[in-house]
N, C-alpha and C positions, 0 to 999 in steps of 0.2 A: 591663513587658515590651512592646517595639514591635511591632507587628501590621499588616499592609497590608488590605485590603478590596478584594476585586476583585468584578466584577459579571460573570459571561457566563451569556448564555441564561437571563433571568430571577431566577437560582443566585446567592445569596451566600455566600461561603468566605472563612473568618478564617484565615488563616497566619502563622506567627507567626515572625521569625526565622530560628530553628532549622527552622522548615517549608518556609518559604523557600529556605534551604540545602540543606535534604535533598534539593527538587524541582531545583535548580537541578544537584545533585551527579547525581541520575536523569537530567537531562536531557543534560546532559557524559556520564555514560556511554552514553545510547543514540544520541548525538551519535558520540561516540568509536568503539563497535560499529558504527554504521553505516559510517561513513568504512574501517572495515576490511573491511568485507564486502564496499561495492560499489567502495571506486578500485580495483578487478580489472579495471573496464569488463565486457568481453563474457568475463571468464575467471570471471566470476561466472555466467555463463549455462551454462559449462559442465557438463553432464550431466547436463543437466534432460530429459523427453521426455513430453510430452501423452498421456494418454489419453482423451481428449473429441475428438470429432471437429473439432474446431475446430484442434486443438493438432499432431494426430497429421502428424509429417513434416516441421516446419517449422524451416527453421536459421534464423542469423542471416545467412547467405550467410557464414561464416570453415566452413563444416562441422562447424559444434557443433549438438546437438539438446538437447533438454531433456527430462531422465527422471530417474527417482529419486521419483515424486512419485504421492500421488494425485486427480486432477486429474479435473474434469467443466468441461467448457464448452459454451456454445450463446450463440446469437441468435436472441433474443424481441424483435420486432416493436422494431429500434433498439438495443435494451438489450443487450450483451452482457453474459454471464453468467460467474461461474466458481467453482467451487469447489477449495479447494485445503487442504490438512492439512501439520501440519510438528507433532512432538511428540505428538502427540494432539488437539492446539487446531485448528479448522475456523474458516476466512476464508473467505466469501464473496462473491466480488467480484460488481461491477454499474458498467460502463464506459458513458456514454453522450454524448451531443454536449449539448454548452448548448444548441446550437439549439432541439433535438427535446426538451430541459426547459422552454424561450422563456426562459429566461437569457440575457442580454449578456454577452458574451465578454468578459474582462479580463486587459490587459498578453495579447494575442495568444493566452490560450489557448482550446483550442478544445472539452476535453472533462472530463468532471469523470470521479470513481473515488470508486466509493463500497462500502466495505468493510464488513461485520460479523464479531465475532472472537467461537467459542464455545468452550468449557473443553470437557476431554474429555467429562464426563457431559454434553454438551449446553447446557446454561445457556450465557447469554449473556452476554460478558464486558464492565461498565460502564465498567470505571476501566481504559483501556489507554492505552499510548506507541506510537507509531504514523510512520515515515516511510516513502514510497514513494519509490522509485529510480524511474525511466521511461528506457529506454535506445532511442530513437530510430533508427531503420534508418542512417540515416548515422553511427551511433554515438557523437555527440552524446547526455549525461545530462541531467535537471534530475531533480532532487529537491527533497519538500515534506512537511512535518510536516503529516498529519492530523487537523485540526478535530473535535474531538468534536460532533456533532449528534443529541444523545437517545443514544445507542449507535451511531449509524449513523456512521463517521467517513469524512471525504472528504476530495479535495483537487482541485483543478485543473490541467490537466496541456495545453501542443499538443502534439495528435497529428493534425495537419494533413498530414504526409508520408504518401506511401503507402507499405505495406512494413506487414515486421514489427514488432513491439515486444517489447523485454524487459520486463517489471513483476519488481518485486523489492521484494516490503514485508517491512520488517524491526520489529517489536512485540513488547516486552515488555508482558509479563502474569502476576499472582503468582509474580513474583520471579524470572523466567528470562526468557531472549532465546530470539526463534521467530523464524525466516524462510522467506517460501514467494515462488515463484516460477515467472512462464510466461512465455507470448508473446499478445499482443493481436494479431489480425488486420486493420488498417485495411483496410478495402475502399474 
């Protein structure tokens, strides 16, 4: 039986083939799910609406609000905060500048996102699929698959414009698709 050996973050993991395939057929479908959820652009943002003061009021400037959701946001000294549910599953975002990590910014971007995903009862969820949409005030996307770091998954993102942002993470975890979604206030 052939077998690849991969190394990240100290971790070695034997996959074999058929494991290979599996990951790669998970990967296509949350490839696939996502591509449907966000080329909406901003009709993906529709009818969403903050209840964190952070959130409460804020369109995209087309007069779409964001509601449906329950949602906590704040800024802690740089750190914006957020929490967000979709299913029962709790994401806990934490947006902040490279600078203000003393990170060097790479390929232009300027802020990282860093997520944690927990199961209804709480527990912290290890083994998730993870891509974030970033929907830029000029309406301009990027999108980036989440690095698993301990639990803690991240990605990098410019958010150098001023203006709002859509965020839109789309994660499967035990065997279903979740998506939860706000707006980032760049000040």
């Amino acid at each position: 039986m052939n077998s690849i050996i991969t190394r990240t973050t100290g971790r070695t993991t034997r996959l074999t083939a058929s494991g290979t395939a599996r990951r790669l057929a998970a990967a296509a479908t949350l490839a696939l799910a996502l591509a449907l959820a966000v080329c909406t652009g901003a009709f993906a943002m529709q009818g969403m609406e903050g209840q964190g003061s952070q959130q409460q009021g804020m369109d995209m400037g087309k007069g779409q609000d964001m509601g449906g959701m329950d949602m906590k946001g704040g800024d802690t000294m740089g750190t914006f905060t957020h929490t967000a549910e979709a299913d029962g599953y709790k994401a806990e975002f934490q947006i902040m500048s490279l600078a203000s990590m003393h990170m060097k910014a790479e390929d232009g971007k300027t802020h990282h996102v860093m997520v944690k995903f927990f199961k209804p009862d709480g527990t912290q969820l290890t083994k998730v699929e993870a891509k974030i949409k970033v929907v830029a005030p000029s309406g301009k996307d990027q999108v980036e698959t989440l690095k698993d770091y301990s639990g803690t998954y991240a990605a990098a993102f410019d958010l150098s414009a001023k203006g709002k942002y859509g965020i839109i993470c789309l994660f499967k975890a035990d065997g279903g698709k979740h998506m939860v979604k706000f707006w980032y206030p760049e000040q």
